[in-house]
N, CA, C and O atoms as a GROMACS GRO file, in nm:
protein
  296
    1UNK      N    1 -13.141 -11.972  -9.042
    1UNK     CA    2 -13.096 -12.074  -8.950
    1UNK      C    3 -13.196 -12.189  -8.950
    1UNK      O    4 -13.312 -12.167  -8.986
    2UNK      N    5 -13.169 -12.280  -8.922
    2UNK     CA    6 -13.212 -12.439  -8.940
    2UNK      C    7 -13.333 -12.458  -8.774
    2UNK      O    8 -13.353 -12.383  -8.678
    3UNK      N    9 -13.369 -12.550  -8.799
    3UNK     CA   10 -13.384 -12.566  -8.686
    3UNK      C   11 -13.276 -12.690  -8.561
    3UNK      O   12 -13.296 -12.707  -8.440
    4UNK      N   13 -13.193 -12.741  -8.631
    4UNK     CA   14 -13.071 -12.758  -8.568
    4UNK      C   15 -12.997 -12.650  -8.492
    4UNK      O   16 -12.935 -12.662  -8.386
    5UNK      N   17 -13.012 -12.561  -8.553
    5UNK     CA   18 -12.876 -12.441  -8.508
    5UNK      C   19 -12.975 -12.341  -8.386
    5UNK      O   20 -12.942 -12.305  -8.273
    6UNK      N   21 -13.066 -12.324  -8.439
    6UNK     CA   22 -13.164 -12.260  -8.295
    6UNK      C   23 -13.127 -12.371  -8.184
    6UNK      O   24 -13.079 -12.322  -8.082
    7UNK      N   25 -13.142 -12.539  -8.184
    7UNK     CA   26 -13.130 -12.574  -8.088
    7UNK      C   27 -13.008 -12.593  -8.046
    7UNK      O   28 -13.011 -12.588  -7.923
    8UNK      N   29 -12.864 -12.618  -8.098
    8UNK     CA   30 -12.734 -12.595  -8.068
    8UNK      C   31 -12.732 -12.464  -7.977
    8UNK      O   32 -12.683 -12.453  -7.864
    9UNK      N   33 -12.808 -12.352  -8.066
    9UNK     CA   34 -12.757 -12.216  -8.004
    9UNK      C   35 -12.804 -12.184  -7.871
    9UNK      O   36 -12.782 -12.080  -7.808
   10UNK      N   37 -12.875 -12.288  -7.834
   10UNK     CA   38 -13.013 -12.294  -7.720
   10UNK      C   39 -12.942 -12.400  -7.602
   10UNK      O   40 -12.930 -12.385  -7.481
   11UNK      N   41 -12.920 -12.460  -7.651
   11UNK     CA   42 -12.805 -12.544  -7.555
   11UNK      C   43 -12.703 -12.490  -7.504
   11UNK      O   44 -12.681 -12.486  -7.383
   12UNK      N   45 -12.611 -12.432  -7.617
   12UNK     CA   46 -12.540 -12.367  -7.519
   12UNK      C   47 -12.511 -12.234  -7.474
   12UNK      O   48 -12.402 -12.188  -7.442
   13UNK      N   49 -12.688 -12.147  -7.478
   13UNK     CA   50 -12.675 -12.061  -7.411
   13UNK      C   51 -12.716 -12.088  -7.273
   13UNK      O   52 -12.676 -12.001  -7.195
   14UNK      N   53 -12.800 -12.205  -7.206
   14UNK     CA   54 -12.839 -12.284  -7.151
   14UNK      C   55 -12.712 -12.329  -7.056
   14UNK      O   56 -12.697 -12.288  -6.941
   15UNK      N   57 -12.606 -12.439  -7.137
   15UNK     CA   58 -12.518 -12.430  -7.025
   15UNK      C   59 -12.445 -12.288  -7.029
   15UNK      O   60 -12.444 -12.252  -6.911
   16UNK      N   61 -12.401 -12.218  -7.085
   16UNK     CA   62 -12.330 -12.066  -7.022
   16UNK      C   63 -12.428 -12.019  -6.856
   16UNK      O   64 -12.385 -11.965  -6.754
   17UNK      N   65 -12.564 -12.064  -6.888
   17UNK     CA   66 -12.633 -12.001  -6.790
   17UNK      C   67 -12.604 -12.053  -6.670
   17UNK      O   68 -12.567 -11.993  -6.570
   18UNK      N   69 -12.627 -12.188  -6.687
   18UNK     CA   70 -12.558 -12.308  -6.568
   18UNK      C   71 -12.464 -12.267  -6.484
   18UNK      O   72 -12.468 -12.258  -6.361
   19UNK      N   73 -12.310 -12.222  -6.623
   19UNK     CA   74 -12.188 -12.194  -6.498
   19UNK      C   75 -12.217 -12.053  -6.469
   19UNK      O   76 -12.211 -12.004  -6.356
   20UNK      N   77 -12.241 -12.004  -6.554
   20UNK     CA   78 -12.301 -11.828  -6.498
   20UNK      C   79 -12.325 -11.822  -6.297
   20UNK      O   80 -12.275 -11.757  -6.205
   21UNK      N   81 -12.424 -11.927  -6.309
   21UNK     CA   82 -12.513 -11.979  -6.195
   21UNK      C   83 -12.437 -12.007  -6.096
   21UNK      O   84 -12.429 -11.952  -5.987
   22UNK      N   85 -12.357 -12.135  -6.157
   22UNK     CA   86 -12.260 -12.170  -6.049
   22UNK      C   87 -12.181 -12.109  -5.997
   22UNK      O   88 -12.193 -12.088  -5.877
   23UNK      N   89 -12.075 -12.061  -6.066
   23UNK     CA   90 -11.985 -11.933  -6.051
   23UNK      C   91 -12.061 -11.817  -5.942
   23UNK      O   92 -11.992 -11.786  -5.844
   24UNK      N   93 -12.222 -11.742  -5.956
   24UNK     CA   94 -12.228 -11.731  -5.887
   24UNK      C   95 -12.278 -11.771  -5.729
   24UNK      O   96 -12.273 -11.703  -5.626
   25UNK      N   97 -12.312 -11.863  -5.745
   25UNK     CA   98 -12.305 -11.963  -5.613
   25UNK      C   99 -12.190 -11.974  -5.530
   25UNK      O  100 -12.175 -11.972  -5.408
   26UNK      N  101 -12.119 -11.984  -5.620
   26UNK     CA  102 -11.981 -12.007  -5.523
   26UNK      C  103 -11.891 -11.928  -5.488
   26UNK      O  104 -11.787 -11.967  -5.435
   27UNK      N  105 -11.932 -11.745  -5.524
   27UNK     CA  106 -11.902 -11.626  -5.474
   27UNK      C  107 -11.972 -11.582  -5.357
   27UNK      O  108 -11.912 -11.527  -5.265
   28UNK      N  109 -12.154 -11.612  -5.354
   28UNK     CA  110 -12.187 -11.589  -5.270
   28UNK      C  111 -12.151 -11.690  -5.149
   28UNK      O  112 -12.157 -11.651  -5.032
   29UNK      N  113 -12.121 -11.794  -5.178
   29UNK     CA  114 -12.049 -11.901  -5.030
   29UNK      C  115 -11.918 -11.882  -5.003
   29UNK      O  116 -11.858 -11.932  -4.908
   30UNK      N  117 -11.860 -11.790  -5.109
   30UNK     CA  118 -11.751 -11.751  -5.016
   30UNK      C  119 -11.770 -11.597  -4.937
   30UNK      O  120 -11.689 -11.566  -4.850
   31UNK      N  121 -11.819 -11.557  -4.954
   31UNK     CA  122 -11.896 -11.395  -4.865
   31UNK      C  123 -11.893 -11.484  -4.720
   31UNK      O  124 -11.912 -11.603  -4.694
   32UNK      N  125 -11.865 -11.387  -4.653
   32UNK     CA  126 -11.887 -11.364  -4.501
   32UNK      C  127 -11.987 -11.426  -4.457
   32UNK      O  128 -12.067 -11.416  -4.550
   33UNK      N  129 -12.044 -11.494  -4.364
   33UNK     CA  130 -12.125 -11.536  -4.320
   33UNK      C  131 -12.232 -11.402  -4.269
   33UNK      O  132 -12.347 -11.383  -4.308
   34UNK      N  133 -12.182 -11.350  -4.207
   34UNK     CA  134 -12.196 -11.207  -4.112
   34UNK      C  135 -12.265 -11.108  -4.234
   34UNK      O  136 -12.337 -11.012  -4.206
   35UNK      N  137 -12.230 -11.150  -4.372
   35UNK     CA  138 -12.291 -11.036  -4.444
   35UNK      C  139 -12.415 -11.093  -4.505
   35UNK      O  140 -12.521 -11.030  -4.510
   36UNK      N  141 -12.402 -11.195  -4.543
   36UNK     CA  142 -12.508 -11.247  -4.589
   36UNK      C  143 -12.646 -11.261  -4.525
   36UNK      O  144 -12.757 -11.274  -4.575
   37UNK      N  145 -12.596 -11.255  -4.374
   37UNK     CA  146 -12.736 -11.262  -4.307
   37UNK      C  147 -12.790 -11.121  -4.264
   37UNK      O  148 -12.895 -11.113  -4.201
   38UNK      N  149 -12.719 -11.014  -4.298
   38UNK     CA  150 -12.733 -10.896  -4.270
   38UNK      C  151 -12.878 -10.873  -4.393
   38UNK      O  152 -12.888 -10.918  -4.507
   39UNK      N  153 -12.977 -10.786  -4.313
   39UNK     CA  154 -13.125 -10.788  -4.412
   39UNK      C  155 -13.057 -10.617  -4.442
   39UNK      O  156 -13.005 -10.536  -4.364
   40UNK      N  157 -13.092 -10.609  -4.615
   40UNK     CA  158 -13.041 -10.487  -4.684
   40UNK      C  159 -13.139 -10.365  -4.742
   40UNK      O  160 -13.123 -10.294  -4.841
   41UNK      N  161 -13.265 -10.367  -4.626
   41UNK     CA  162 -13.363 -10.307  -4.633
   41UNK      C  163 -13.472 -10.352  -4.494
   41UNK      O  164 -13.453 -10.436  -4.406
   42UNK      N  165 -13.578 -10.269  -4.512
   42UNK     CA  166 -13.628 -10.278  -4.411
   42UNK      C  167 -13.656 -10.418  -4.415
   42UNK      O  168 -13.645 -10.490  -4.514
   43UNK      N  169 -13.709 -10.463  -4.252
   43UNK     CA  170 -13.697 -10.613  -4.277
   43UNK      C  171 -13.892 -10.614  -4.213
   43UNK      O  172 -13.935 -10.522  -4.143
   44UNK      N  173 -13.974 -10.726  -4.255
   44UNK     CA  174 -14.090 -10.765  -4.163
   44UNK      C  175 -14.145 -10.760  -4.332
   44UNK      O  176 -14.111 -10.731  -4.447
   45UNK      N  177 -14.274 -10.820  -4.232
   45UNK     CA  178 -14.378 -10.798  -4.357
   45UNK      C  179 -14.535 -10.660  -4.369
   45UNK      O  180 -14.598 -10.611  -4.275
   46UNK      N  181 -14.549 -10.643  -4.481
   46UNK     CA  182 -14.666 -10.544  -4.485
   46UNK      C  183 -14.776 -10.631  -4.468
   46UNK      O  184 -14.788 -10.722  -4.550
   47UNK      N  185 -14.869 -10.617  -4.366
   47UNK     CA  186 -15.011 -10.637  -4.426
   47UNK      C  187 -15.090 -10.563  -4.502
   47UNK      O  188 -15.097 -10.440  -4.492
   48UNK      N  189 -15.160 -10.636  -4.589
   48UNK     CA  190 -15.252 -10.534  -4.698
   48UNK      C  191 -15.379 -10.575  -4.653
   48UNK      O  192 -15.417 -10.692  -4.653
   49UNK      N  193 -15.444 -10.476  -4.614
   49UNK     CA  194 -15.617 -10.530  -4.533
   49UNK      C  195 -15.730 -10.566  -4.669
   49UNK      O  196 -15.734 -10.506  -4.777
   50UNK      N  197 -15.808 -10.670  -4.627
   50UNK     CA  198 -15.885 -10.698  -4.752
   50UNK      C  199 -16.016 -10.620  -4.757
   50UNK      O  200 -16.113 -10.636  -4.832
   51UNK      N  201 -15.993 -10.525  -4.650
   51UNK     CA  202 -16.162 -10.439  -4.615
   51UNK      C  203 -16.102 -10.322  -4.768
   51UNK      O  204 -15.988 -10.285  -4.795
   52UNK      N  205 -16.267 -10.286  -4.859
   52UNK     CA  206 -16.228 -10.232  -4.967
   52UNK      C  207 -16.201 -10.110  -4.940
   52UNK      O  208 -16.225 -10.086  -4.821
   53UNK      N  209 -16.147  -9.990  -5.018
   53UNK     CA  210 -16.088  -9.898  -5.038
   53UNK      C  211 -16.169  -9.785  -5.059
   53UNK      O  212 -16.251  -9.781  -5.150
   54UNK      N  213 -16.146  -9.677  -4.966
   54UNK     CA  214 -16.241  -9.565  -4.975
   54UNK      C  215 -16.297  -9.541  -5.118
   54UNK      O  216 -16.202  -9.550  -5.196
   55UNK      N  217 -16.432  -9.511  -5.196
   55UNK     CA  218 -16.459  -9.509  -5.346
   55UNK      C  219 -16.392  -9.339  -5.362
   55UNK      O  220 -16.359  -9.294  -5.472
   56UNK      N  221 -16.382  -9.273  -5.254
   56UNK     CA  222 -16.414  -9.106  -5.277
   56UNK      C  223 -16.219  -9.083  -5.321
   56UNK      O  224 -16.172  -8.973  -5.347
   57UNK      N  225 -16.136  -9.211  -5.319
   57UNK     CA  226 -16.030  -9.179  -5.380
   57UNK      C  227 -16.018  -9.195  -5.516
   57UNK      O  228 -15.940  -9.126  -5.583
   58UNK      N  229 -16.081  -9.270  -5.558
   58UNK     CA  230 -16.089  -9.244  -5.739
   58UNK      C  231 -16.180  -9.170  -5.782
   58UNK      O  232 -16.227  -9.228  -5.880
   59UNK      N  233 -16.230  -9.076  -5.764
   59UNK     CA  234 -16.361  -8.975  -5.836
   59UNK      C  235 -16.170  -8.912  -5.909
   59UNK      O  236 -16.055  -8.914  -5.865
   60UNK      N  237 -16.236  -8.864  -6.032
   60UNK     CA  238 -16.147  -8.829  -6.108
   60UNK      C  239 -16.076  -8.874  -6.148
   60UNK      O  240 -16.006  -8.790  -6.205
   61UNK      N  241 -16.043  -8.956  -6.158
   61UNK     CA  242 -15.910  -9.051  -6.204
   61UNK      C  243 -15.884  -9.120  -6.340
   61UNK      O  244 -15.992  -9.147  -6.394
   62UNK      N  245 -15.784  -9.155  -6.406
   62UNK     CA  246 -15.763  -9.192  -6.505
   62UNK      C  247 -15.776  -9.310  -6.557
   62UNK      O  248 -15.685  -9.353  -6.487
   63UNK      N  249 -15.818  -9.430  -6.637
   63UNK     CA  250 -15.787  -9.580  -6.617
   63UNK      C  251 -15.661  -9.514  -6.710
   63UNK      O  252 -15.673  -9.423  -6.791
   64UNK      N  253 -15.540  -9.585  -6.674
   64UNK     CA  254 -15.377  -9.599  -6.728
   64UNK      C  255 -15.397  -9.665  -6.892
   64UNK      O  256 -15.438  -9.780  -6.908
   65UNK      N  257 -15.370  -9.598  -6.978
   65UNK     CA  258 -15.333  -9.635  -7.108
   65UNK      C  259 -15.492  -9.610  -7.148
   65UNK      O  260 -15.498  -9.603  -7.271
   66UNK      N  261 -15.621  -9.594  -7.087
   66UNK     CA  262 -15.755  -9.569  -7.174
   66UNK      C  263 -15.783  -9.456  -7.153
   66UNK      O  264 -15.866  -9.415  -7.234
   67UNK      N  265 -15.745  -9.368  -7.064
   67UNK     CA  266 -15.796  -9.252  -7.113
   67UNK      C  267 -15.883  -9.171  -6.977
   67UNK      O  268 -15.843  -9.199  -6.864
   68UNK      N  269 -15.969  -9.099  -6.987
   68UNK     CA  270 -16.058  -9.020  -6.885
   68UNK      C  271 -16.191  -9.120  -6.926
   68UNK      O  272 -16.237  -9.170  -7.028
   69UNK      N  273 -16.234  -9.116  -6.730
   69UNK     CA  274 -16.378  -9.219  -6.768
   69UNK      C  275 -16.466  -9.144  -6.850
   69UNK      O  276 -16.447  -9.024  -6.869
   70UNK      N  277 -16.591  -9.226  -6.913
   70UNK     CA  278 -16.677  -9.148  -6.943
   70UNK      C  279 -16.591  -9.105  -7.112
   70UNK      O  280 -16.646  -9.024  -7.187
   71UNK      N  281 -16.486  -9.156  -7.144
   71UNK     CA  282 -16.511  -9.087  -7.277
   71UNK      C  283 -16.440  -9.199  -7.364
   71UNK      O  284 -16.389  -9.296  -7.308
   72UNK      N  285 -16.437  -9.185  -7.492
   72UNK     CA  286 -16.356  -9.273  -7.564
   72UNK      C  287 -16.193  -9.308  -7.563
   72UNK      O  288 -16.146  -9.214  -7.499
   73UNK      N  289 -16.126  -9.362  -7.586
   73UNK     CA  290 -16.001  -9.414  -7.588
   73UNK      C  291 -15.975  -9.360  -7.717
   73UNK      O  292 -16.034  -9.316  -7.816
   74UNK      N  293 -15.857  -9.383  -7.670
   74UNK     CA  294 -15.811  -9.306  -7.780
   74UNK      C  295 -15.783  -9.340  -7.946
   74UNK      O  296 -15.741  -9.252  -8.021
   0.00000   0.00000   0.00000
């Protein structure tokens, strides 16, 4: 492919996305008023405290994808 045809093919996957978009826009404005404002999980916010984190919960622990501390990767 050219570099014409990447950008043709790029355009109009671009507008498909547009009416994709629109289309759904204008499903969700036709929904109920009453449902839409309905919260579909718990509602509020979490605080996460910035005081640091007990150390005595990672003794043992893994770093994710390297391995056990203290030794080589794999």
């Amino acid at each position: 492919m050219s570099l014409q045809d990447d950008l043709t093919a790029v355009r109009r996957n671009l507008n498909e996305l547009v009416r994709s978009v629109e289309r759904l826009e204008q499903d969700v404005a036709r929904q109920s008023p009453a449902a839409a404002t309905r919260p579909s999980g718990p509602s509020g916010m979490v605080t996460v405290p910035d005081t640091p984190y007990d150390q005595s919960k990672w003794t043992d622990t893994d770093d994710e994808g390297l391995g056990v501390r203290d030794r080589r990767a794999p």
